[in-house]
MMTF fields as JSON, N, C-alpha, C and O atoms, coordinates in Angstrom:
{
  "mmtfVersion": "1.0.0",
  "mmtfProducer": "UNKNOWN",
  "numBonds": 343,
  "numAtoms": 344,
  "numGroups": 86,
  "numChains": 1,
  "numModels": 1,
  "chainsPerModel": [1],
  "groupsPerChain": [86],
  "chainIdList": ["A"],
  "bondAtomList": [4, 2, 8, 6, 12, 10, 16, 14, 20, 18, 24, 22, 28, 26, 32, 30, 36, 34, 40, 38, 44, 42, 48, 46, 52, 50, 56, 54, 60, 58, 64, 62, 68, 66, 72, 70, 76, 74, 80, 78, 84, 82, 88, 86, 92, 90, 96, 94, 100, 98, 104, 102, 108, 106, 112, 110, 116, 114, 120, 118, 124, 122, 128, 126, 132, 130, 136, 134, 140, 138, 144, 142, 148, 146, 152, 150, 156, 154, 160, 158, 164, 162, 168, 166, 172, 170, 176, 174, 180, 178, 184, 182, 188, 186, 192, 190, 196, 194, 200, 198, 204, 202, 208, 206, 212, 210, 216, 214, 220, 218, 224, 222, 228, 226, 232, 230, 236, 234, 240, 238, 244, 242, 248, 246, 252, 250, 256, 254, 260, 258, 264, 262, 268, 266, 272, 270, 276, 274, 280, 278, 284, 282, 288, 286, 292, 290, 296, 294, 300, 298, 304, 302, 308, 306, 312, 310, 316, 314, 320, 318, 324, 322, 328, 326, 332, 330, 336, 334, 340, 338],
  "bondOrderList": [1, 1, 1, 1, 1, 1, 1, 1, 1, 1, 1, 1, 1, 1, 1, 1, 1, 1, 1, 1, 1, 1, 1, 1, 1, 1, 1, 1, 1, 1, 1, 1, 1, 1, 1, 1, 1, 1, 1, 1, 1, 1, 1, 1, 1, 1, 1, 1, 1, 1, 1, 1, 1, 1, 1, 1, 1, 1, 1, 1, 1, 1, 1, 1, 1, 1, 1, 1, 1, 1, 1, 1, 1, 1, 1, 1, 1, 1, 1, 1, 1, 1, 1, 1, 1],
  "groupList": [{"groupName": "UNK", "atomNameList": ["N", "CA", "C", "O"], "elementList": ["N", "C", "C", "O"], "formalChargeList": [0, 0, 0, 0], "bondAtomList": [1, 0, 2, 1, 3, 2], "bondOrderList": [1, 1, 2], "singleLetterCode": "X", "chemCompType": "L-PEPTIDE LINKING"}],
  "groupTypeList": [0, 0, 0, 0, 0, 0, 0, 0, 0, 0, 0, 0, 0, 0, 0, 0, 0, 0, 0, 0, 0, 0, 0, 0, 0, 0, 0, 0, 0, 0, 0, 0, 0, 0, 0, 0, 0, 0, 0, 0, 0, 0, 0, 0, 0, 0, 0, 0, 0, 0, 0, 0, 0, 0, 0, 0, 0, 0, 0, 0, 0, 0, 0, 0, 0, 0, 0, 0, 0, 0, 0, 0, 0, 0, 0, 0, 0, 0, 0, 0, 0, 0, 0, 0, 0, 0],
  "groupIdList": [1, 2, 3, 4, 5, 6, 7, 8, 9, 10, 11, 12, 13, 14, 15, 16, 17, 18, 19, 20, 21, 22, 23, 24, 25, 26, 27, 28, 29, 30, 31, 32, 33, 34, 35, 36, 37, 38, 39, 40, 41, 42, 43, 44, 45, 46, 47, 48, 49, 50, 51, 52, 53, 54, 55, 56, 57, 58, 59, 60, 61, 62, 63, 64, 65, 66, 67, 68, 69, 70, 71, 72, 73, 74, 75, 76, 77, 78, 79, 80, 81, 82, 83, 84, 85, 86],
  "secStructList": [7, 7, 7, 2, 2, 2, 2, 2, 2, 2, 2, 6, 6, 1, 7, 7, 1, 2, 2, 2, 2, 2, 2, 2, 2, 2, 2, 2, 2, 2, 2, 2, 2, 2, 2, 2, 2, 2, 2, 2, 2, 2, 2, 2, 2, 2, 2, 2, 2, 2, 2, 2, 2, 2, 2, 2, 2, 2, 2, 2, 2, 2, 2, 2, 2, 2, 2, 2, 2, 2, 2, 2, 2, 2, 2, 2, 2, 2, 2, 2, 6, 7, 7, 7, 7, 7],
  "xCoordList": [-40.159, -40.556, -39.693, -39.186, -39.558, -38.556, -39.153, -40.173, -38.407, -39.67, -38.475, -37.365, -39.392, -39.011, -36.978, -36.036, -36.929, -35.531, -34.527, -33.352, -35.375, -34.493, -34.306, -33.357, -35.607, -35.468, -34.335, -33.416, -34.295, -33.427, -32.366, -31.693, -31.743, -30.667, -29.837, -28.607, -30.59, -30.41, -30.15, -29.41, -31.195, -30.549, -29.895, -29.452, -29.327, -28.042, -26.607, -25.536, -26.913, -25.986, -25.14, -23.926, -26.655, -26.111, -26.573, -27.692, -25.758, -26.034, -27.176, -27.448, -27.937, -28.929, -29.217, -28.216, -29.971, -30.092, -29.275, -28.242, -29.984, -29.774, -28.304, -27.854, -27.491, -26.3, -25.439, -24.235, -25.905, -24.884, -24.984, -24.037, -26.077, -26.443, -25.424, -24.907, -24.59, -23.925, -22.34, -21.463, -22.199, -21.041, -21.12, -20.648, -21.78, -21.986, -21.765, -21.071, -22.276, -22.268, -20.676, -19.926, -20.289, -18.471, -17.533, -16.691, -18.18, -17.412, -17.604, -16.564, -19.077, -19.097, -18.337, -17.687, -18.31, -17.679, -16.193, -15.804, -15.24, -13.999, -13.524, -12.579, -14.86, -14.4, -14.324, -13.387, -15.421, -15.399, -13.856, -13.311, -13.275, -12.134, -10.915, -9.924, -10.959, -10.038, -10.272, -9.259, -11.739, -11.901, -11.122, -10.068, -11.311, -10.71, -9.456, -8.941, -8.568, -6.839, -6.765, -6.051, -7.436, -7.216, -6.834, -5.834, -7.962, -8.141, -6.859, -6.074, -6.968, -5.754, -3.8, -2.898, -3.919, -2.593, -2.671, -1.697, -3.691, -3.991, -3.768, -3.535, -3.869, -4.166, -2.395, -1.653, -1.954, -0.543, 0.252, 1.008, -0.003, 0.843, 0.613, 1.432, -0.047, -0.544, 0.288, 0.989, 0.286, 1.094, 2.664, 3.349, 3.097, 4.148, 5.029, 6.233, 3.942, 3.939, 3.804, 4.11, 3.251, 3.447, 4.725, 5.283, 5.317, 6.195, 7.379, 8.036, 7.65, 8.593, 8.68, 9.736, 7.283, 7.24, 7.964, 8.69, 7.827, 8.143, 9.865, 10.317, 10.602, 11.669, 12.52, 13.438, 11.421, 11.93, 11.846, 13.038, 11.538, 11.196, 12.567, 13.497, 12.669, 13.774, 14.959, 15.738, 15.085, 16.487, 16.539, 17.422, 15.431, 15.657, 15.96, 16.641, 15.786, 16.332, 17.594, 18.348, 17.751, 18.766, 19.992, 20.989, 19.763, 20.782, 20.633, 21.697, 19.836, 19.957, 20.735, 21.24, 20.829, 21.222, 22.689, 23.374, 22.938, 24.556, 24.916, 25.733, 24.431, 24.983, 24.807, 25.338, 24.244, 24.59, 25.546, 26.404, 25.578, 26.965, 28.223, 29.109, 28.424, 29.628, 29.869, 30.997, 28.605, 28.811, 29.516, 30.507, 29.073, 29.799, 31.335, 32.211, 31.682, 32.837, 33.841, 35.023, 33.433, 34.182, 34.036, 34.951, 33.506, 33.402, 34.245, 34.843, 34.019, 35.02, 36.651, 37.608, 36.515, 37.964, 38.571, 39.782, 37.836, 38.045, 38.665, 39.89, 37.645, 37.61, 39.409, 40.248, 39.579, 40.859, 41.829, 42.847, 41.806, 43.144, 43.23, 44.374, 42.059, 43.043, 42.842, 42.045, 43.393, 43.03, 42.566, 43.144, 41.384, 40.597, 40.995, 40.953, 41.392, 41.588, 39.875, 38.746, 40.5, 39.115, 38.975, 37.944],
  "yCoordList": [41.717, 40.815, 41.073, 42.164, 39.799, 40.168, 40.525, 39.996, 41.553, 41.925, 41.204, 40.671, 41.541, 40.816, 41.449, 40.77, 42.651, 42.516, 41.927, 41.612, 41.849, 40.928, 39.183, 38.449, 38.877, 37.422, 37.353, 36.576, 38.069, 38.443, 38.556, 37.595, 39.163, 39.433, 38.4, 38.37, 37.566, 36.66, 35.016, 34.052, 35.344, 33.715, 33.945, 32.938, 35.408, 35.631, 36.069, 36.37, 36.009, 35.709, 34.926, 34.851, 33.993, 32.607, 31.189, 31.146, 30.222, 28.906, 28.25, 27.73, 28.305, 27.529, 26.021, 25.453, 25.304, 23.714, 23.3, 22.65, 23.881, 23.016, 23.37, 22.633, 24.586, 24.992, 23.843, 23.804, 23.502, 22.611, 21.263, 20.5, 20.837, 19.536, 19.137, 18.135, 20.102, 19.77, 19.683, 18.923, 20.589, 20.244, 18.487, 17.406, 18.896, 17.202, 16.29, 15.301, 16.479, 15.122, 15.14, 14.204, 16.203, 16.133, 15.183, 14.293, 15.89, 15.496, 13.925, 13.283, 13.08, 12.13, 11.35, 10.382, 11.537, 11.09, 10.781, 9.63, 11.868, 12.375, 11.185, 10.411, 11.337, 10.018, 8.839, 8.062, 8.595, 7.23, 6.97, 5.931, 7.778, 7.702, 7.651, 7.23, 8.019, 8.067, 6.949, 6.255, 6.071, 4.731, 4.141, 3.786, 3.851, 2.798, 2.821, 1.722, 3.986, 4.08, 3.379, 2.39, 3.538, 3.502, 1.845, 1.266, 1.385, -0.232, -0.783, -1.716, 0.051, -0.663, -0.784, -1.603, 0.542, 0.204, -0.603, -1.106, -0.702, -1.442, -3.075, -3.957, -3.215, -4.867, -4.523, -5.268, -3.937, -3.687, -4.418, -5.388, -3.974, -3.764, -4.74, -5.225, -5.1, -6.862, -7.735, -8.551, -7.618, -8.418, -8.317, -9.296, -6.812, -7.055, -7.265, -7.449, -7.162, -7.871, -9.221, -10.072, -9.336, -11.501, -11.793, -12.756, -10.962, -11.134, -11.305, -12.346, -10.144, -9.734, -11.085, -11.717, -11.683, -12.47, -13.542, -14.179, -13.912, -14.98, -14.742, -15.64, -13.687, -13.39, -14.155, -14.964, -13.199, -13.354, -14.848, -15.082, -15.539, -17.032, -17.485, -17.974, -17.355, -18.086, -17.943, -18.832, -16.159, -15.877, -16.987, -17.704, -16.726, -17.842, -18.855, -19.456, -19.444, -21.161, -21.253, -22.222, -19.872, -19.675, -19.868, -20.561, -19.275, -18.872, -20.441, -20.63, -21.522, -22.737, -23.691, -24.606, -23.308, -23.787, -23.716, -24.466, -22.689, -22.16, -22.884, -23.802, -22.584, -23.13, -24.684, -25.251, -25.55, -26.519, -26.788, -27.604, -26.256, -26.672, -26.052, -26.902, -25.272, -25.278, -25.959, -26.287, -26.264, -27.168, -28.569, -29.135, -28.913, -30.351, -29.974, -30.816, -28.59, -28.364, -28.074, -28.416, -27.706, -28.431, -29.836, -30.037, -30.624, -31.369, -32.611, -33.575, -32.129, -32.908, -32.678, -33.38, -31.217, -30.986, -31.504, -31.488, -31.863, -32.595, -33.577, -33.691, -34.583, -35.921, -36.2, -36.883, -35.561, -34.918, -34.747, -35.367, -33.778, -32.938, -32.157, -31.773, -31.567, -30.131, -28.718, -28.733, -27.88, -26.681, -25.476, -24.836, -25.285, -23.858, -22.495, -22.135, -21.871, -20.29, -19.614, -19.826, -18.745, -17.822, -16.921, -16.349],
  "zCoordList": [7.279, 6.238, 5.004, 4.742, 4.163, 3.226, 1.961, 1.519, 1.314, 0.053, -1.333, -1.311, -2.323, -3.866, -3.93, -4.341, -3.466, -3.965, -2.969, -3.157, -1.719, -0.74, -1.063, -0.79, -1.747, -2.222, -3.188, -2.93, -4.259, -5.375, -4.718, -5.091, -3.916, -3.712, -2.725, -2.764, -1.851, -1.515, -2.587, -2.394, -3.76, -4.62, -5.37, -5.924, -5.973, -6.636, -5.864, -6.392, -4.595, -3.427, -2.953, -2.762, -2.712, -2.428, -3.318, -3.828, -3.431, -4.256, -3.934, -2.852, -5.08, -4.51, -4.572, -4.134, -4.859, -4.68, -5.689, -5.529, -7.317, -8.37, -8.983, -9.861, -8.488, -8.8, -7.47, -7.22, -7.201, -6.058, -6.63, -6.44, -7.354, -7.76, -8.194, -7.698, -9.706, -10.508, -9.799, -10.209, -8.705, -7.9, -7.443, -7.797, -6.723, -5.639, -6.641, -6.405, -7.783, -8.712, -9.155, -8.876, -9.808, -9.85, -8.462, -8.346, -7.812, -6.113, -5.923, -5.777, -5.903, -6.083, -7.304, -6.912, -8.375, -9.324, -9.186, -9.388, -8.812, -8.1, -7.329, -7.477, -6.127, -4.967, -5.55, -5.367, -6.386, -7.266, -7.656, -7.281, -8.293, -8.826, -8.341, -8.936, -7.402, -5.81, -5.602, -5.683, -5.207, -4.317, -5.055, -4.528, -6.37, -7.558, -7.421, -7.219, -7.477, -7.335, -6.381, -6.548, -4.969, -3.683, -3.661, -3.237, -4.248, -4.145, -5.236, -5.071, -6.243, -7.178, -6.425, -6.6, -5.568, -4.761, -3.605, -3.044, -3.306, -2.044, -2.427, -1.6, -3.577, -4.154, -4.555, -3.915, -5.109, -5.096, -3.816, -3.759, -3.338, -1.754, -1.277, -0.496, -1.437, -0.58, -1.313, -0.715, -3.039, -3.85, -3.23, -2.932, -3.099, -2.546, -1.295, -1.115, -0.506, 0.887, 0.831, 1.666, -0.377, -0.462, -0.704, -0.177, -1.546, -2.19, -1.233, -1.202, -0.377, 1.125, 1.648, 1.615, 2.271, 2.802, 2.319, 3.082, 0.772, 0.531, -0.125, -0.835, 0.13, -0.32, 1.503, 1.637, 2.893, 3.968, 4.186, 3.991, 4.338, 4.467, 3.6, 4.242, 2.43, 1.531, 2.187, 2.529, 2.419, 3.333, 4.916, 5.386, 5.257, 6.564, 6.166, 6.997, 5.186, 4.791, 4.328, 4.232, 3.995, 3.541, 4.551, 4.349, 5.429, 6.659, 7.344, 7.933, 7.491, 7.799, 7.421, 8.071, 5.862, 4.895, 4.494, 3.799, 5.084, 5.218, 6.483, 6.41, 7.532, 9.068, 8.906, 9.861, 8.022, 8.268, 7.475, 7.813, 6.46, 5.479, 6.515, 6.598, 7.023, 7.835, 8.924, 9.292, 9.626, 10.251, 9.282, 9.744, 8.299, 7.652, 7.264, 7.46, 6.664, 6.355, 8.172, 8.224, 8.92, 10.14, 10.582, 11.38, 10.478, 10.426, 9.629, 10.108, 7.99, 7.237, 7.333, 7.005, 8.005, 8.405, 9.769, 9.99, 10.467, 11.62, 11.231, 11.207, 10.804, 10.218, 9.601, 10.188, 8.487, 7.644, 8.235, 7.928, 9.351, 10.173, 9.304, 9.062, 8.441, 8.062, 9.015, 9.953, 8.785, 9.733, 9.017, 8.139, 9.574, 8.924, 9.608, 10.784, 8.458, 8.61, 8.892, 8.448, 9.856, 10.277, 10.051, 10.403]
}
C-alpha cells in the first residue's frame, strides 16, 4: 500500500493533470497557427498553378500560331519563286 511520502513523491515526480493543461493549450494554439500558414500557402499554390496553367495554354497557342505563319511564309514564297534559307 502506498503511504503519504509515496503519494508525494510520485506528484512531484510526475506531471500531473493541471501542469499539462497549460502545455496542451500552447500545443493547440501552435497547431492553430500552423493550420492558418498551411492554408495561406496552400491558397498560394493553387494561385500559381492557375497561373502555370494559363502561361501553358498561351505557349500552346503560341506554337500554333507560329506553325501557321510559316506555313503562309512558304507559301508566299512559293507563290513568289523566292527561295528560303534553312
Amino acid at each position: 500500500m502506498l503511504t503519504k511520502d509515496d503519494k508525494s513523491w510520485l506528484v512531484t515526480s510526475f506531471v500531473t493533470r493541471g501542469e499539462h493543461h497549460a502545455d496542451i493549450t500552447e500545443l493547440r494554439e501552435s497547431g492553430s497557427r500552423i493550420e492558418k500558414k498551411v492554408d495561406k500557402l496552400l491558397t498560394k499554390f493553387d494561385g500559381f498553378a492557375g497561373k502555370l496553367a494559363d502561361l501553358d495554354q498561351e505557349n500552346k497557342m503560341g506554337a500554333i500560331t507560329t506553325r501557321r505563319h510559316g506555313i503562309h511564309i512558304q507559301e508566299l514564297a512559293k507563290a513568289t519563286g523566292t527561295a528560303l534559307s534553312k
